[in-house]
N, C-alpha and C positions, 0 to 999 in steps of 0.2 A: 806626359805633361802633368805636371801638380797642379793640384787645383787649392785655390787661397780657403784659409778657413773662412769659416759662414761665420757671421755675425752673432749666432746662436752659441755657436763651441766659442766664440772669442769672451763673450759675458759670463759661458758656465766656468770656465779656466780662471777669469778674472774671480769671480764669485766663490770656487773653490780656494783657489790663492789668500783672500780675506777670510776667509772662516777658516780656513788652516793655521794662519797668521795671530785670528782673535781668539782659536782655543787651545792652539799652544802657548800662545807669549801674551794670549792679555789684550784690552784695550788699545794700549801702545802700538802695538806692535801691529794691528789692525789698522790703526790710522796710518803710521807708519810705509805700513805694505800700499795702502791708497794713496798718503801722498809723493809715494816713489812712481807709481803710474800717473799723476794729475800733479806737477809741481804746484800749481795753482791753489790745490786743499791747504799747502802753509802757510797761506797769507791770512793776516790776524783775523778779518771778519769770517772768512770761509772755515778756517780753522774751528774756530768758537760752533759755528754749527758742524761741522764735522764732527770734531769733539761730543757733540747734542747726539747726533744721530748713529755712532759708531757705539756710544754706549746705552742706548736704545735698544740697539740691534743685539748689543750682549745681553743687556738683562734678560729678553726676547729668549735668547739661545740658553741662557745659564738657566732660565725657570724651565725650558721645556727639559731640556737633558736633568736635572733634577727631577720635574713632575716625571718622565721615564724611567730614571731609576727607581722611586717609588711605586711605579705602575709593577716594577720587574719584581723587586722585590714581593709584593703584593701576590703575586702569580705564583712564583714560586714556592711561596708559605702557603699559598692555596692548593698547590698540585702537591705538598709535601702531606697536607690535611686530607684529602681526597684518596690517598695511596692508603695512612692509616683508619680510614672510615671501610675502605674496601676492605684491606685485611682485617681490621675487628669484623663484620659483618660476616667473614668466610667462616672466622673462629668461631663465631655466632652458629654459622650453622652449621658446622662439625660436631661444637657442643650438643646442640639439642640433637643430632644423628647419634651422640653417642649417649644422650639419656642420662648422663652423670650429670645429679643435681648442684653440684655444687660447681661443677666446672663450665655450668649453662648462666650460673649465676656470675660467676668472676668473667665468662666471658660477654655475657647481658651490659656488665659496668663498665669494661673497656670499650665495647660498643657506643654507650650512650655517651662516655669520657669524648671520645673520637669524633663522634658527633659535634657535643659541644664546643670542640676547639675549632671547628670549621665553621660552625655557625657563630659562634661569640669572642670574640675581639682576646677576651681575658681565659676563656678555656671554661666559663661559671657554665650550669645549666641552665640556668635561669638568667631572663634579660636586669636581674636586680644589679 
């Protein structure tokens, strides 16, 4: 015997259906996909706040998936800065194991280089 969907799966389906409708085709196509389930949404007063609330909901959608890709990109500039802090650091101490003055010094700059670009925006040593 089947049993009817719950009221829960029936809201997530509808709810997926509109957020697939609003960020592949748009606005439109969000109201659109709502008032194909609720004829009632294209009547002129309902519409007007439909219209209100459907792009509400996008801006809502369009700032967070934007603030996420900056969050991603952020991370990944961070774990790319973090891998060459490690590796200056290791040259760092290979140098001073092998005593060559001048190879303690080129690798001391790459070090502090590596540093400042994880720590400061512009890659400066200094917060000037």
């Amino acid at each position: 015997m089947a049993t009817e969907p719950s009221n829960t799966d029936i809201l997530a389906q509808t709810l997926n259906g509109f957020l697939e409708a609003l960020i592949t085709g748009g606005e439109e196509a969000g109201e659109a996909f709502l008032t194909s389930l609720v004829p009632a949404f294209g009547l002129p007063v309902i519409k007007q706040l439909l219209d209100f609330g459907v792009s509400e909901i996008a801006n809502v959608l369009y700032g967070f998936i934007a603030k996420s890709i900056t969050a991603i990109t952020i991370d990944l500039q961070t774990n790319g800065e973090k891998s060459a802090v490690l590796g200056a650091s290791t040259a760092l101490q290979i140098a001073i194991a092998s005593g060559n003055v001048n190879a303690i010094q080129q690798a001391q700059t790459a070090a502090v280089q590596a540093w400042a670009n994880l720590i400061h925006w512009d890659g400066s040593v200094t917060n000037d």
